[in-house]
C-alpha positions as CSV (number, residue, x, y, z in Angstrom):
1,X,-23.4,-10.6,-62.9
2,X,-20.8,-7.4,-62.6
3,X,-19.5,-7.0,-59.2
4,X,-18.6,-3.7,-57.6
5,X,-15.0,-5.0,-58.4
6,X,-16.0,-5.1,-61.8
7,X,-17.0,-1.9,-61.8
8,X,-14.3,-0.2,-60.2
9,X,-12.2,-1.7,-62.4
10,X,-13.4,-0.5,-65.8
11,X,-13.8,2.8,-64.7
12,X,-9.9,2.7,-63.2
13,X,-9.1,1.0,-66.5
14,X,-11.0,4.3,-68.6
15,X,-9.9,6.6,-66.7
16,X,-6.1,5.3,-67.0
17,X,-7.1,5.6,-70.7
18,X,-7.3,9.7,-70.9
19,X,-4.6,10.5,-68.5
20,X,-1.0,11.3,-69.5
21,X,1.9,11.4,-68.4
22,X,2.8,15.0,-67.3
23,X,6.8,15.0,-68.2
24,X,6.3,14.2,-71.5
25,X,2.4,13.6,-72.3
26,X,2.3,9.7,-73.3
27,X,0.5,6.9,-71.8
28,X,0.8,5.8,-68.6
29,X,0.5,2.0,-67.6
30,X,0.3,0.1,-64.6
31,X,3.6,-1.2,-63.3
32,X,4.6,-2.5,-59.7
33,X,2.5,-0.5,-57.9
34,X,2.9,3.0,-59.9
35,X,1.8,3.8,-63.4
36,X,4.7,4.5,-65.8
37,X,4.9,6.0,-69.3
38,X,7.0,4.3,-72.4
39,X,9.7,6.7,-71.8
40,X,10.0,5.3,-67.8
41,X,8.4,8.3,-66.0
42,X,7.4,6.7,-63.2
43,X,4.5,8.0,-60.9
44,X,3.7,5.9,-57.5
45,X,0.6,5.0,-56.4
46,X,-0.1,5.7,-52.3
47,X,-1.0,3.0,-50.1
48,X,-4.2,4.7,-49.8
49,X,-5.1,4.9,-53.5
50,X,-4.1,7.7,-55.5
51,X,-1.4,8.7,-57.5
52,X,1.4,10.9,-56.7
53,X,1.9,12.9,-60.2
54,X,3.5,16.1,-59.1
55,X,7.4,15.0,-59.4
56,X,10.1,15.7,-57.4
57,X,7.7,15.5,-54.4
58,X,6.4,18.8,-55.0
59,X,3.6,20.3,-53.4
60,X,1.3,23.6,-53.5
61,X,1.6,25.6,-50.7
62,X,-2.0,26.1,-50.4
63,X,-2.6,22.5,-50.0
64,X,-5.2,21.2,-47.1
65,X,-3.7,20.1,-43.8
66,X,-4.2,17.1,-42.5
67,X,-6.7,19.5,-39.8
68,X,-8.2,21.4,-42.4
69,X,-9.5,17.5,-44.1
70,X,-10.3,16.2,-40.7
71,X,-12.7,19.2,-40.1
72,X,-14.1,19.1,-43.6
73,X,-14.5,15.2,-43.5
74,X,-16.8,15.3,-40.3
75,X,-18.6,18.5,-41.6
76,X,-19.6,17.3,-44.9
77,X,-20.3,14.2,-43.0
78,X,-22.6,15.5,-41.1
79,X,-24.6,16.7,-44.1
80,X,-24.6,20.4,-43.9
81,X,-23.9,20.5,-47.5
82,X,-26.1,17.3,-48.6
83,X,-28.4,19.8,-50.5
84,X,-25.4,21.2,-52.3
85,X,-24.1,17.9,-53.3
86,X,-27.7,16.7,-54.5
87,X,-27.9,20.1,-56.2
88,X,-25.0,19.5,-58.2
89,X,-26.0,15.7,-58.9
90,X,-29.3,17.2,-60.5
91,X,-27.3,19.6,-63.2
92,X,-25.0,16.9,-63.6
93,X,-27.9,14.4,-65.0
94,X,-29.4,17.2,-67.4
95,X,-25.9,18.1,-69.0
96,X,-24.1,15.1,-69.9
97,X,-25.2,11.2,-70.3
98,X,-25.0,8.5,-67.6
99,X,-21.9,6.8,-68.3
100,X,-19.7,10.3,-68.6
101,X,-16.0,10.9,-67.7
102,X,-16.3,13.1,-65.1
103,X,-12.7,15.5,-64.3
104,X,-13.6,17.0,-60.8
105,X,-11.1,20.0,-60.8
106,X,-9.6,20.9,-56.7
107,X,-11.7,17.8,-55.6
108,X,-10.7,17.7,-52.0
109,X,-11.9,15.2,-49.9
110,X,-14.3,13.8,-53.4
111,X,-17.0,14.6,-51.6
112,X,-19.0,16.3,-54.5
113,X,-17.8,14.3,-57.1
114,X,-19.2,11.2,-55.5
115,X,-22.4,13.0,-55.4
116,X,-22.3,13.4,-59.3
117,X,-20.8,9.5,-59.8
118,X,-23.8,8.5,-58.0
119,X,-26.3,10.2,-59.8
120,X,-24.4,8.9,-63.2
121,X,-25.0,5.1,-64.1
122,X,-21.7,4.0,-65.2
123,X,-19.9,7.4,-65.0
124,X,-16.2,7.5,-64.3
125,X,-14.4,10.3,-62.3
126,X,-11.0,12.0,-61.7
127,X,-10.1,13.8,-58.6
128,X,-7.4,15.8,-59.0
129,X,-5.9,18.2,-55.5
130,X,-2.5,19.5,-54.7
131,X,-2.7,17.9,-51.1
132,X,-2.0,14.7,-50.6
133,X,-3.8,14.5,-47.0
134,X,-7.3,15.2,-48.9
135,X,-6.7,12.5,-51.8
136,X,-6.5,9.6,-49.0
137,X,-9.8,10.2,-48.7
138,X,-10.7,11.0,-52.3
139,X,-9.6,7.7,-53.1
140,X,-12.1,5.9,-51.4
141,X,-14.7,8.4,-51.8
142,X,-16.6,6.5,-54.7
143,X,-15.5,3.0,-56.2
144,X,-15.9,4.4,-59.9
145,X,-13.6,7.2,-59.4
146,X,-9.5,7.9,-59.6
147,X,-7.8,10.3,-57.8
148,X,-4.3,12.0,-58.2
149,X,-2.0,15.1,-56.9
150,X,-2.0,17.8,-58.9
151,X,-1.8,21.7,-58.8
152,X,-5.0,22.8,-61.3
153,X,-3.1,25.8,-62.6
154,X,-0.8,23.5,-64.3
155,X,-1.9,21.8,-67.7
156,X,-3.6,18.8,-66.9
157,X,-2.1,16.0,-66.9
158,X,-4.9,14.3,-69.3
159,X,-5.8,14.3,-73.1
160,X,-7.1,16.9,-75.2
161,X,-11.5,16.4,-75.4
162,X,-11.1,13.6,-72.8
163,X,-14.3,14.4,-70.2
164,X,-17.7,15.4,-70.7
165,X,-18.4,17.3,-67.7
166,X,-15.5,19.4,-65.3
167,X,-16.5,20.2,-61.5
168,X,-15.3,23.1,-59.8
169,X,-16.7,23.6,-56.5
170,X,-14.6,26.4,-54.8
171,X,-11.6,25.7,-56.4
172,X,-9.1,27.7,-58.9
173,X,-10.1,27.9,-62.3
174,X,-8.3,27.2,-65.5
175,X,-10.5,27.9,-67.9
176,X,-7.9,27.2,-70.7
177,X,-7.3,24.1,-69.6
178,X,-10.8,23.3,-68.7
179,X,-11.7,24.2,-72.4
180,X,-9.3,21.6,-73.2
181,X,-10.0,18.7,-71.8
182,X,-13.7,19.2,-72.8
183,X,-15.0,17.0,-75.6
184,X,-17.1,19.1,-77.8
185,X,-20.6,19.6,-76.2
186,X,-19.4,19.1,-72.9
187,X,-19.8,21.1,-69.6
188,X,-18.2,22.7,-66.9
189,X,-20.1,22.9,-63.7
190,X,-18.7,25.8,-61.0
191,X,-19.7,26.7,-57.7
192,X,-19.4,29.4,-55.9
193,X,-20.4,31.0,-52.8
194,X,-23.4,33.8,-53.0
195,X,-22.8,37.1,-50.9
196,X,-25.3,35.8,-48.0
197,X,-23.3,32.4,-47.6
198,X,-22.3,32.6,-43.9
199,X,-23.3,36.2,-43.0
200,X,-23.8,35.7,-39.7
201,X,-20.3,34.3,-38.9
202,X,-18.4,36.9,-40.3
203,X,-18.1,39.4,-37.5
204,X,-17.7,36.9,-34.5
205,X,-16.8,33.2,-35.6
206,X,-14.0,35.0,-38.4
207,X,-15.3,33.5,-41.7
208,X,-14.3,35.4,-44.6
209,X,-16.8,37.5,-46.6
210,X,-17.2,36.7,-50.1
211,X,-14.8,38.8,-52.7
212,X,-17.3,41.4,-54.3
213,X,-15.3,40.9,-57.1
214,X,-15.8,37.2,-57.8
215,X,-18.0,37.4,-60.3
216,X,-15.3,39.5,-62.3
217,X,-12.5,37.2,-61.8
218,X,-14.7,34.5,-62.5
219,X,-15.2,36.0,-65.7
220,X,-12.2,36.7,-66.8
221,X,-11.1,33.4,-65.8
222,X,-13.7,31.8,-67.7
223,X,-15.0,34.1,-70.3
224,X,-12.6,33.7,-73.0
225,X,-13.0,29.4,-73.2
226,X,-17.0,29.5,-72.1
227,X,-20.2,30.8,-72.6
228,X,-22.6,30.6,-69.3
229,X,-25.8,28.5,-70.2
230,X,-27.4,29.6,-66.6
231,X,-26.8,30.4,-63.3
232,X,-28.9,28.5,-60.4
233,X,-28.8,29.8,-56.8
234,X,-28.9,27.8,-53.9
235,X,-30.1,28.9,-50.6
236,X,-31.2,27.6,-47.4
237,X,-30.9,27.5,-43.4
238,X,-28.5,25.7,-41.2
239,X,-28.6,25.3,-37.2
240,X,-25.1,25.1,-36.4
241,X,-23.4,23.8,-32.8
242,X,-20.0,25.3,-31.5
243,X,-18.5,21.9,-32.9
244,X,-20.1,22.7,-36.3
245,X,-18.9,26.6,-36.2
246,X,-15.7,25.2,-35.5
247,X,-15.0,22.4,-38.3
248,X,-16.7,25.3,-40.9
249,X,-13.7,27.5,-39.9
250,X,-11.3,25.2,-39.9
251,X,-12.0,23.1,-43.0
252,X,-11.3,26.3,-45.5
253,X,-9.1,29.5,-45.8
254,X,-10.6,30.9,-42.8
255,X,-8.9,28.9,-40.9
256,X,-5.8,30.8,-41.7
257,X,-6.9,33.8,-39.7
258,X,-8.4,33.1,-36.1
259,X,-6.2,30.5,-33.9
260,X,-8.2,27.7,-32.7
261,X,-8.2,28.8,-29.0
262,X,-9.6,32.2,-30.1
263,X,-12.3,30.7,-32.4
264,X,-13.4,28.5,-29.3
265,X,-14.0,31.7,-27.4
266,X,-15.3,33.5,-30.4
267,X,-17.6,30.5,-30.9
268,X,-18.6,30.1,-26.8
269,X,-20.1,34.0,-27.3
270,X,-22.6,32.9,-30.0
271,X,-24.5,31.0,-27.8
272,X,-25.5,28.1,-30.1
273,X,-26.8,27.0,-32.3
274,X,-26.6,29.3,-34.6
275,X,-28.8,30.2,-37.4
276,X,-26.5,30.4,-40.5
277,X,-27.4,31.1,-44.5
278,X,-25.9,28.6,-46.8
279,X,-25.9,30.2,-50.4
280,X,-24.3,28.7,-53.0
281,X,-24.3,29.9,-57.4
282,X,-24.1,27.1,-59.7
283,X,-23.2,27.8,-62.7
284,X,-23.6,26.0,-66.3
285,X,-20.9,26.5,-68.5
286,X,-20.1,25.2,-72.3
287,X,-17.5,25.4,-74.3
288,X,-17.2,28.9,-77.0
């Protein structure tokens, strides 16, 4: 009978199968604890799991800090966005078969593309993220999934037509890229956030507001490589607690703009818990 070994195996062993090397786009290959291409390129693999492809040790200045994954960790933990997670799963199941490759594109902590490798029989996933603090715990997020540093802006560092189904949950979008490493009939799933998602944050607690011009940059990031099958929203109510508030700000860009001593006195004058809006877009994309 297959053991969670084996299975964690042959999914490592397919998912070594469609990546490349990104120097000069061979094969890479286990060797002495890093993967390694014919011409030598060699690419180590972190004590905690994933693979370090950027070379030279560089690394996206946007990158998650080790606080901004802390908070995130312990707020997805605590289930906040479980309905998003298990919304995702669902489109994932409709779109593409149970044993897909799965590319999860600015994975983070791989919290979402566990979600989706659960709900897949078989399925094999990629996490790839520019910071290295995040893909510790992407590593370990699901036992059928890979994870690796990489900036998404880049070409990726995988074959042409190698995945059936690309997540993108708040993350950049290539959408040339994207529309490359799609096998014909594939999909790309995208999430964004609506323009009620954390409303009642915005003036005290100092969450961003949502761009009112995402939809057009998500067009024209998307428009020429994909057509949009359908667009699902996803809306419901949170009670937060000045811990919650707290890890919500400081797990994303927000956290970039109110210091955490002023937050906790921001936070201390909402009195919570707080009722808060979670609304989310999902979006359906396939290839043009």
């Amino acid at each position: 009978m297959p053991t969670p070994t084996d299975a964690r195996e042959r999914a490592r062993g397919r998912i070594l199968d469609l990546l490349r090397c990104p120097l000069c786009r061979e094969r890479l290959a286990p060797a002495d604890g890093a993967l390694r291409c014919p011409a030598r390129h060699t690419f180590d693999i972190a004590r905690q799991g994933y693979v370090s492809l950027l070379s030279g040790g560089r690394r996206a200045a946007s990158a998650d800090t080790a606080a901004m994954v802390q908070a995130r960790e312990e707020f997805l933990g605590a289930g906040h966005y479980a309905p998003l997670g298990r919304a995702l799963a669902g489109l994932a199941r409709e779109v593409c078969p149970p044993g897909a490759a799965v590319l999860d594109a600015g994975t983070g902590t791989g919290y979402y593309l566990a979600a989706v490798l659960d709900a897949l029989p078989s399925a094999a996933g990629l996490g790839l993220d520019t910071s290295s603090r995040a893909l510790r715990r992407a590593a370990r997020a699901h036992a059928r999934a890979m994870a690796a540093t990489w900036d998404v802006w880049r070409q990726l560092p995988v074959r042409h037509g190698a995945f059936d189904l690309v997540l993108n949950v708040f993350a950049p979008r290539n959408g040339g890229e994207f529309h490359r490493v799609l096998r014909p009939g594939g999909a790309l799933l995208v999430v964004t956030p609506a323009a009620r998602h954390l409303a009642e944050l915005r003036e005290h607690a100092g969450t961003l507001a949502v761009d009112p011009a995402k939809e057009e940059r998500l067009s024209r990031a998307l428009d020429g490589h994909f057509t949009r099958e359908r667009a699902e929203p996803l809306e419901y109510g949170l009670r937060l607690s000045a811990g919650d508030i707290e890890r919500l700000v400081a797990m994303g860009p927000s956290a970039h703009h109110v210091a955490p001593g002023e937050l906790r006195d921001r936070v201390a004058a909402l009195a919570p818990p707080v009722p808060v809006t979670a609304s989310f877009t999902l979006s359906v994309y396939r290839p043009r």
